[in-house]
DRENMIBA-40049 format. One record per atom (N, C-alpha, C): x, y, z; residue in three letters. Coordinates in steps of 0.02 Angstrom, whole numbers, plus 50000, padded with zeros to 5 digits. Example, Ala and Ser with C-alpha at 12.3 -4.5 7.8 and 13.67 -1.06 7.14 Angstrom:
BEGIN
506604971650390ALA506154977550390ALA506604983550390ALA506424988850354SER506844994750357SER506455000250394SER
This chain:
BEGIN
494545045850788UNK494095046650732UNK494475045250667UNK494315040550616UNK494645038250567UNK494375045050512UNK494855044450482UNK494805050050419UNK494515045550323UNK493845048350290UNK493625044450261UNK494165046550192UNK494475041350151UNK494975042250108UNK494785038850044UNK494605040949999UNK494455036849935UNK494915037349884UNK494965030349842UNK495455032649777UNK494985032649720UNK495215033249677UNK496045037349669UNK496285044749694UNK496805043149723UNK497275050149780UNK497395054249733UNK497465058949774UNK497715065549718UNK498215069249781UNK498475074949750UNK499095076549814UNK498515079449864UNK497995084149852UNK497415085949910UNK497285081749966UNK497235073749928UNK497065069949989UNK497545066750036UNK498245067850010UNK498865066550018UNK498985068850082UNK498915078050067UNK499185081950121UNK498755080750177UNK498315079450155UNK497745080150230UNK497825073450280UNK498345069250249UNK498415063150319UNK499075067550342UNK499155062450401UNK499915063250435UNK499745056950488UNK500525055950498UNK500795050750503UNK500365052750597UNK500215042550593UNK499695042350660UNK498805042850632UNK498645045150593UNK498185043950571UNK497755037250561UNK497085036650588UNK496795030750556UNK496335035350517UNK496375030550465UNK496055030950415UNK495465025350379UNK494935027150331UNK494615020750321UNK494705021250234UNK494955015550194UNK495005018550144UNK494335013950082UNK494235016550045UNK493685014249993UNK493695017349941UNK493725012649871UNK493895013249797UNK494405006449774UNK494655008049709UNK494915002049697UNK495745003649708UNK495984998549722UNK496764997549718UNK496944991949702UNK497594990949701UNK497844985149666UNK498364981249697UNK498384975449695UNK498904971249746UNK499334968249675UNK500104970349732UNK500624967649692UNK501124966549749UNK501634961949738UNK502324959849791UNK502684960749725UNK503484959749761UNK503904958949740UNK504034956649694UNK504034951149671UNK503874946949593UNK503484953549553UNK503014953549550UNK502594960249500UNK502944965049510UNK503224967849565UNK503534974649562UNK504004973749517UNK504264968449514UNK505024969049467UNK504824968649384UNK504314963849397UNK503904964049312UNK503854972649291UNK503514976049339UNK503144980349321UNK503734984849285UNK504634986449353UNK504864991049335UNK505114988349282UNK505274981549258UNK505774980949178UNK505384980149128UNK504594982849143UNK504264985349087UNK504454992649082UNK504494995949139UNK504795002449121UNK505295004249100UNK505614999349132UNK506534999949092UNK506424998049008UNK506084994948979UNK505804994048892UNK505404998948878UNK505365005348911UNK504785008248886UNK504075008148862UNK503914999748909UNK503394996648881UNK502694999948922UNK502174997048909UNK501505001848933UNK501554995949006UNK501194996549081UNK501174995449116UNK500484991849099UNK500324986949148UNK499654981649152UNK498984987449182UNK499184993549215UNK498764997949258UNK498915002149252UNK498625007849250UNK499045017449274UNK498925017749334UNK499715017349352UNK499665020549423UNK499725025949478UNK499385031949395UNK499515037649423UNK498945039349471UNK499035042049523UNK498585042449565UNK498205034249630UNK498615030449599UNK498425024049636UNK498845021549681UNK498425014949718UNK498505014149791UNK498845005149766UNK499295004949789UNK499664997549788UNK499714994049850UNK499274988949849UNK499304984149937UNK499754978149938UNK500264979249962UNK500524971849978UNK500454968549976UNK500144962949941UNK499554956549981UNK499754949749942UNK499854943449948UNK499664940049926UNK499034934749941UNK498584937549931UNK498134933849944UNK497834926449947UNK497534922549985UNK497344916249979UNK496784915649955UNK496634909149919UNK496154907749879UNK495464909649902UNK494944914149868UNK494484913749889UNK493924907049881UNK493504905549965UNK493024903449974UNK492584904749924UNK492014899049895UNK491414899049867UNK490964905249880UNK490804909249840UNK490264915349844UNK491034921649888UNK491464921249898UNK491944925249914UNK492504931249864UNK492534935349871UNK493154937849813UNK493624935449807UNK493734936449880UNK494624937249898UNK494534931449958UNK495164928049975UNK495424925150060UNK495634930050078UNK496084925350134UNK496534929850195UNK496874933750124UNK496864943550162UNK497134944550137UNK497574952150168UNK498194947850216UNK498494951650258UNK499024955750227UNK499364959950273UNK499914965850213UNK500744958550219UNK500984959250156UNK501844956950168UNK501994961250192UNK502804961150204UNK503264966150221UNK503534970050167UNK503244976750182UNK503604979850119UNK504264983550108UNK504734981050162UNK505484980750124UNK505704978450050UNK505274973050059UNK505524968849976UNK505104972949928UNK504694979949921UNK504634981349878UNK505174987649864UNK505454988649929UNK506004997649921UNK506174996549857UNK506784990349819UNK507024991749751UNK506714996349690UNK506004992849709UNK505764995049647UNK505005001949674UNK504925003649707UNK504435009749737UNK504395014749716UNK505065018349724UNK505555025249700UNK505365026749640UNK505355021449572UNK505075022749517UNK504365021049504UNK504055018749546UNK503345019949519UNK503025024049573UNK503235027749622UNK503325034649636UNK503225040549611UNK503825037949576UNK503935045149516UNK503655045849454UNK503355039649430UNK502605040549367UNK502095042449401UNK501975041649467UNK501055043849486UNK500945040649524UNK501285035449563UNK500885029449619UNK500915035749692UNK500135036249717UNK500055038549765UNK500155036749827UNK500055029649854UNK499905025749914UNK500215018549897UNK500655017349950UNK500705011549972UNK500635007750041UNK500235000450024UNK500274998750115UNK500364992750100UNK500574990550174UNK500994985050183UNK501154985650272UNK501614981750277UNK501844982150341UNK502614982250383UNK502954985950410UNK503594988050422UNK503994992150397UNK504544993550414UNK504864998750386UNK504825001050317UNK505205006950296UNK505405008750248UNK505935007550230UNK506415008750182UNK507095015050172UNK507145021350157UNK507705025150174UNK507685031450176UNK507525036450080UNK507855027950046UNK507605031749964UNK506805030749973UNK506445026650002UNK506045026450001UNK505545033750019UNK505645033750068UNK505555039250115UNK505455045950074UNK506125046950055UNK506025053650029UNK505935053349970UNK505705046949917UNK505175046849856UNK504445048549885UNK504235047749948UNK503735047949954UNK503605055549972UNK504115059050006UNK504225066650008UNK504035069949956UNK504675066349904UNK504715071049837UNK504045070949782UNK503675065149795UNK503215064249748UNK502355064349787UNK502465067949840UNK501775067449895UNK501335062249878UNK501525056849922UNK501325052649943UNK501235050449995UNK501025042450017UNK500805040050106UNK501115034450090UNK501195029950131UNK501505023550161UNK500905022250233UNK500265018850191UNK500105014150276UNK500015008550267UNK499735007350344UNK500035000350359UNK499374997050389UNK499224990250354UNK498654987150386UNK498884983350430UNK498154980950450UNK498314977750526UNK498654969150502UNK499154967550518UNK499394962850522UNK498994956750570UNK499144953250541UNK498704947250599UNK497854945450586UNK497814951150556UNK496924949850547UNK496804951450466UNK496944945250428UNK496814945150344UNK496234942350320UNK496064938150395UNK495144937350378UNK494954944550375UNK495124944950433UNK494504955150442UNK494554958250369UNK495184959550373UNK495484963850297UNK495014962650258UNK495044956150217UNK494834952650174UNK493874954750163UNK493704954750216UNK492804958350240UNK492824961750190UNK493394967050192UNK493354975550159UNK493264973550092UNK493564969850055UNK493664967450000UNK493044966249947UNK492774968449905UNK492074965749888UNK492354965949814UNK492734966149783UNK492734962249720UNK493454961449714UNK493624957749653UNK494304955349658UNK494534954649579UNK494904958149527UNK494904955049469UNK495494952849438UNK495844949149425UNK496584947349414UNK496704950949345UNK497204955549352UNK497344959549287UNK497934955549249UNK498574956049312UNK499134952749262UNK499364949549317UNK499964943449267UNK500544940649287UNK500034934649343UNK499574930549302UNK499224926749304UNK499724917849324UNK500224918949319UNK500724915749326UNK501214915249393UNK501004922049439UNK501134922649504UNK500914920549545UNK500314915449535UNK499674914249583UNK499584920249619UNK499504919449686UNK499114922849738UNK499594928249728UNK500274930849702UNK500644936249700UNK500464940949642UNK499994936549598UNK499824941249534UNK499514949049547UNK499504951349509UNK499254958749507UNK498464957949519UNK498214958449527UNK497204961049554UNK497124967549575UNK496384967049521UNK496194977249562UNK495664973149608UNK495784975649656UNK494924975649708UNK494844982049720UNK494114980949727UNK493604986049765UNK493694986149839UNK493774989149864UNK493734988749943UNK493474993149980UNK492984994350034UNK492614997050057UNK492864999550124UNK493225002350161UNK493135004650246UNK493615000250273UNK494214998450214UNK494844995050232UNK495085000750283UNK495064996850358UNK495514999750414UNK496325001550383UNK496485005750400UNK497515007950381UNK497575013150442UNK498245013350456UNK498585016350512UNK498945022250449UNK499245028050434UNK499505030750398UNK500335030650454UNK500585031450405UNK501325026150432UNK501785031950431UNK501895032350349UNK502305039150323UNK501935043250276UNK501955051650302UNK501505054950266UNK501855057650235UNK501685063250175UNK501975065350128UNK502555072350159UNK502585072150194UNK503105075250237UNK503835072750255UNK503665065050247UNK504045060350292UNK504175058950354UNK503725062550390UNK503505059650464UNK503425053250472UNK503565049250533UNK503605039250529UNK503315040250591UNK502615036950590UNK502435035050626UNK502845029950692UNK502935024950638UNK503465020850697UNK504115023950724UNK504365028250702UNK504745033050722UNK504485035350772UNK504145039950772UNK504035042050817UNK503565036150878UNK503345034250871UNK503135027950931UNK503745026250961UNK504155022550936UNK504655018550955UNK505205025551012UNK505355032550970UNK505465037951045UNK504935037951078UNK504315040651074UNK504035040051142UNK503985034551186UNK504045029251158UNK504225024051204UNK504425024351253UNK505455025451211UNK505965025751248UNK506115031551291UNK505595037251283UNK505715042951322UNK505215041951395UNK504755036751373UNK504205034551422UNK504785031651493UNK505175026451462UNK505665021651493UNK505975026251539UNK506295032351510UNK506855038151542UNK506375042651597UNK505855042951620UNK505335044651666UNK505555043251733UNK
């Protein structure tokens, strides 16, 4: 049974996932990679105002492909969000509630997401048509200059997510990957 999750998060809706969870999520969030993440933090390092508040908000991985005629969005599957660890930790710690993407963490990662109750999930890889369904509006805020990496808020409706790491720091893939191997030792 998927758990119904809307943003903007607050720590209430935080605590109530744990890791293994499906979830369906609906409200707006905002897609940024690597390129924007780094924009975003050496606006913080200037003390400058950010393109979004992301206190309480949900950041998706995505670079999206061009949308089709009468469409928002294309394919719009999760990156890997290793390449965002550098910069996470501090927009963490202003207010960012949720991030998804796909694969590991790091351990600063991890326990920013501890210290500042938050989630880490993970969409389904492989299916950025499906994703993309969820998607019903699309608006390019900043860094218009990234193409498909630029910043966009969408609306998204009953976006499927797996909850990955909960505000505990429980890992889903963690724990999969032992039961696996304890399956093997049988």
């Amino acid at each position: 049974m998927e758990k119904i999750v809307k943003t903007p998060l607050n720590d209430k809706d935080v605590l109530g996932l744990r890791a293994g969870d499906s979830v369906l999520l609906t409200g707006y969030i905002y897609t940024a990679r690597d390129a924007a993440h780094k924009r975003l933090v050496d606006l913080l390092d200037k003390g400058e105002k950010l393109p979004f508040d992301v206190k309480g908000q949900v950041i998706y991985y995505v670079g999206p492909t061009p949308a089709k005629p009468g469409d928002p969005i294309g394919s719009a599957g999760p990156t890997s969000s290793y390449r965002m660890d550098p910069y996470a930790p501090r927009l963490l710690d202003i207010g960012l509630k949720g991030m998804i993407g796909k694969g590991l963490r790091n351990e600063e990662v991890i326990n920013s997401i501890k210290k500042n109750c938050a989630v880490y999930f993970a969409s389904i890889g492989g299916a950025a048509a499906l994703t993309a369904k969820c998607v019903k509006s699309a608006e390019l805020i900043a860094y218009e200059d990234l193409g498909s990496e630029a910043v966009r808020k969408l609306y998204v409706e009953n976006l499927p997510l797996i909850v990955v790491i909960d505000s505990k720091g429980n890992n889903f893939y963690k724990e999969g990957q032992e039961k696996y191997l304890k399956s093997l030792n049988k």
